[in-house]
N, C-alpha and C positions, 0 to 999 in steps of 0.2 A: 753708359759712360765709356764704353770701351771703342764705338762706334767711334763716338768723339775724339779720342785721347789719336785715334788710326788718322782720322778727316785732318786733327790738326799737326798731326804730324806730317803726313803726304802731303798737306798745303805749304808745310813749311816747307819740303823739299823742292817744291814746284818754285816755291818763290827765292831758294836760293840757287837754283838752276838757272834764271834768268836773271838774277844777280853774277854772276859765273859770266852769263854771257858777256856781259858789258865789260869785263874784264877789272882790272884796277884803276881804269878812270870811271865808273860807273859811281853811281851815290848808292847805299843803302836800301834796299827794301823791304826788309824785313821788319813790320812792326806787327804790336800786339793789335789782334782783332781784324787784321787786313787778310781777306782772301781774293786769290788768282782765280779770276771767272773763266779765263780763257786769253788766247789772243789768237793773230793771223797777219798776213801780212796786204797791206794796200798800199794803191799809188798814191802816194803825195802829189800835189800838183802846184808851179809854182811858173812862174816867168822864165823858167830857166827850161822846163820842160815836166818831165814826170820821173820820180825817182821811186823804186818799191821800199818801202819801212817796215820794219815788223815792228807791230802793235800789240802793246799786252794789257787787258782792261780789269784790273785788280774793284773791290766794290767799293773805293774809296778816290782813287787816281787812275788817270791813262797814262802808261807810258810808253813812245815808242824811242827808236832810235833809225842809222842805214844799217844796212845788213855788211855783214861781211863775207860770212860763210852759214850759208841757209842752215835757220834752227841749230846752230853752234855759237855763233859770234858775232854780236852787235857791236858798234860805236856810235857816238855820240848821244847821248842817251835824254832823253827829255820827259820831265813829269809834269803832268796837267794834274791840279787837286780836279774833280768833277763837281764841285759846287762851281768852279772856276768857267766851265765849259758851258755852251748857246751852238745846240745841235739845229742846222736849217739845210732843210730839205730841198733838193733839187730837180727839175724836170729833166727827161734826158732829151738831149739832143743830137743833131747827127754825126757832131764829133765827138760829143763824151757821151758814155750812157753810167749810169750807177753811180753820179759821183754825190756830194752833201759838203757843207760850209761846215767846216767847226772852228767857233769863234772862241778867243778866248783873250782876258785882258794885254795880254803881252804880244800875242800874237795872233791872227787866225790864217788858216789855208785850204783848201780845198783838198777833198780826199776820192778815192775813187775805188770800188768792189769792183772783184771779177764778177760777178753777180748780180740781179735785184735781190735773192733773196738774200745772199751775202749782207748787201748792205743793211736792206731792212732789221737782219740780226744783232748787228753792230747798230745800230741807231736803237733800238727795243731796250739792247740791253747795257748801253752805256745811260740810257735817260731813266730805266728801272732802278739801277744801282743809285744814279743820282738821289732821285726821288727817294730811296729807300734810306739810304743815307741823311736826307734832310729831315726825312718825318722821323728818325729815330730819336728818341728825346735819351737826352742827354742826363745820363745818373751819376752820384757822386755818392753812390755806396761801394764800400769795401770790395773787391772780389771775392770769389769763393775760392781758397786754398785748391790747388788739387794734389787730391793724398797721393803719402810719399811712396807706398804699394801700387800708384796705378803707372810708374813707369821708373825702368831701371834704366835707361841712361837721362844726360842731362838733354831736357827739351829743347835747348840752346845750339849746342854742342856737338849732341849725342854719344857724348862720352860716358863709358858706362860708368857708375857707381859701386863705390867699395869701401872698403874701412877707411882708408885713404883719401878717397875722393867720395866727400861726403854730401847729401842734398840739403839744398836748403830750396828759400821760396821767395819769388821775387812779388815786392807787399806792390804792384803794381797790377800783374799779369797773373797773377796767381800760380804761375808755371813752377815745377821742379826743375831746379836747375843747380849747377854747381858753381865752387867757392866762385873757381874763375872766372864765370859769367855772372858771377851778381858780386862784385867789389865794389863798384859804383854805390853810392848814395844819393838819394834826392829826398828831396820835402813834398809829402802828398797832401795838401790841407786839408782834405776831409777828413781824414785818418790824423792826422796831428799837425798843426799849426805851422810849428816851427823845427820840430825832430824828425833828422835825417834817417832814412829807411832805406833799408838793403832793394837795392833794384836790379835787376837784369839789365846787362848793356845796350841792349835793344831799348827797353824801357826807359831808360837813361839818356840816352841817344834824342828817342822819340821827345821826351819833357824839354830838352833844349832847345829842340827846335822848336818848340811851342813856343814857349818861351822870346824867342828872337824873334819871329814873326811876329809876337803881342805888341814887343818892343817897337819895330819897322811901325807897324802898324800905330801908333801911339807918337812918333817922330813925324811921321806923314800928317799925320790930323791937325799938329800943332803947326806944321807949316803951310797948311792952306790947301784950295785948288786953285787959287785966283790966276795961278800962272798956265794953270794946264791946259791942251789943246785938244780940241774936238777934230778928231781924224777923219774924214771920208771913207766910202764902206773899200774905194778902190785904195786907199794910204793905208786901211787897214788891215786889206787883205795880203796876206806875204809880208808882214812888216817884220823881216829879218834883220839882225844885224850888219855889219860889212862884215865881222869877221864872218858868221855864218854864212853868208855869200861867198866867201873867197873860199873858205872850206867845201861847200856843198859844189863849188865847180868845179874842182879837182875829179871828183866824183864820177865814177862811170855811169853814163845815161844812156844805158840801151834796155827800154821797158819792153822790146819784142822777146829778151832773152828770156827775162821772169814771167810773160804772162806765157811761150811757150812750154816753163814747167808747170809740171801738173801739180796743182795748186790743192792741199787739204780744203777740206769743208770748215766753217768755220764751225766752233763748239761751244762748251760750256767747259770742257777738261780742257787744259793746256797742251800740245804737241811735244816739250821739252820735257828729257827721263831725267829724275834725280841723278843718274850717272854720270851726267855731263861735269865737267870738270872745265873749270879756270881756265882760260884759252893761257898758252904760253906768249908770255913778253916779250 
């Protein structure tokens, strides 16, 4: 238990150190049951040339963003779910070598490792998590509480606990957490129908978007595909917005600068220390 209680703490920290990086235009990443496998940085490739991204592969979504200030500060920040993702593998040739297609309903673009074995890694272990993720069957029991002696601050938070600042449990994640992260309410149906239950903001968070997508998802159905157009693989690849365009050419494009820094190895730990801090506005 105690293993555990450390794993998911140090995960949370990793995962809100790269929430940090994104700054306050960044979304959210923090939910129940998502861990940070790792990330790294590779070339994007696109009509415009090759730009480096740093890429962070959580066991549920990829997200990358451009870099700002290496392993401190992302912008633009973009999330692929991985059921979403169609990883195709590439031969190299004499002007790229390492690179792979990742396809995905809204967009795809080509990507590019300093490495074979780079890339192999990333390919292993974004189609592992996928896979892992899909065969997972999906339960609708209760969590298990976790007792209020197995941690003194809030799991949320990490504010500590005291007469004053009291724990409770969010009926969602099972976490100990305080008043002020679990004010929210939501309805869990397997647990009760129609009676609203004390949730962690995380948790609470997580249910609405659920929720809106079921919605999307359920608007889309009712209005057809009769009108929709089958793209070609060349309309499909790089199919960016204008605005993304007019953004992404601002952008400085000298990939000689980042492949002469010396590049970490890719992992399974993250590179980014809980210390990192909020880049300033």
């Amino acid at each position: 238990m105690g293993e555990q209680i450390m794993f998911a703490q140090n995960n949370l920290e990793r995962i809100q150190a790269v929430e940090n990086s994104f700054g306050l235009l960044g979304k959210p990443l923090s939910k129940p049951g998502r861990v940070l496998i790792g990330e790294g940085r590779l070339m994007k490739l696109s009509r415009r040339g090759q730009q480096p991204k740093a890429f962070f592969l959580f066991n549920d979504v990829l997200v990358y963003g451009s870099i700002i200030l290496n392993g401190r500060w992302n912008k633009k920040q973009q999330i692929i779910p991985l059921e979403d993702i169609q990883l195709e593998d590439l031969e190299d040739s004499i002007q790229m070598r390492n690179q792979w297609l990742l396809r995905t309903p809204r967009k795809s673009f080509y990507v590019r490792a300093v490495s074979y074995e780079e890339k192999r890694a990333w390919i292993e272990h974004i189609e592992e998590c996928k896979s892992s993720m899909l065969s997972r069957p999906r339960s609708d029991f209760a969590v298990t509480w976790i007792p209020d002696q197995a941690s003194a601050v809030c799991m949320r938070c990490t504010y500590s606990f005291n007469v004053a600042h009291r724990r409770h449990h969010c009926r969602k994640c099972g976490f100990v957490v305080c008043g002020a992260c679990s004010k929210k309410r939501a309805v869990i149906e397997h647990i009760h129908p129609t009676k609203f239950l004390r949730v962690c903001n995380m948790c609470h968070s997580s249910l609405s978007t659920t929720e809106q997508r079921a919605e999307t998802k359920e608007v889309a159905r009712g209005r057809g595909n009769s009108t929709e157009k089958i793209s070609s693989d060349e309309d499909e690849v790089d199919s960016c917005s204008e605005e993304e365009e007019a953004e992404e050419q601002l952008e400085e494009n000298d990939p000689s600068i980042w492949m002469k820094s010396q590049l970490e190895s890719w992992s399974t730990y993250v590179y980014l220390k809980p210390e990192h801090v909020r880049p300033l506005a």
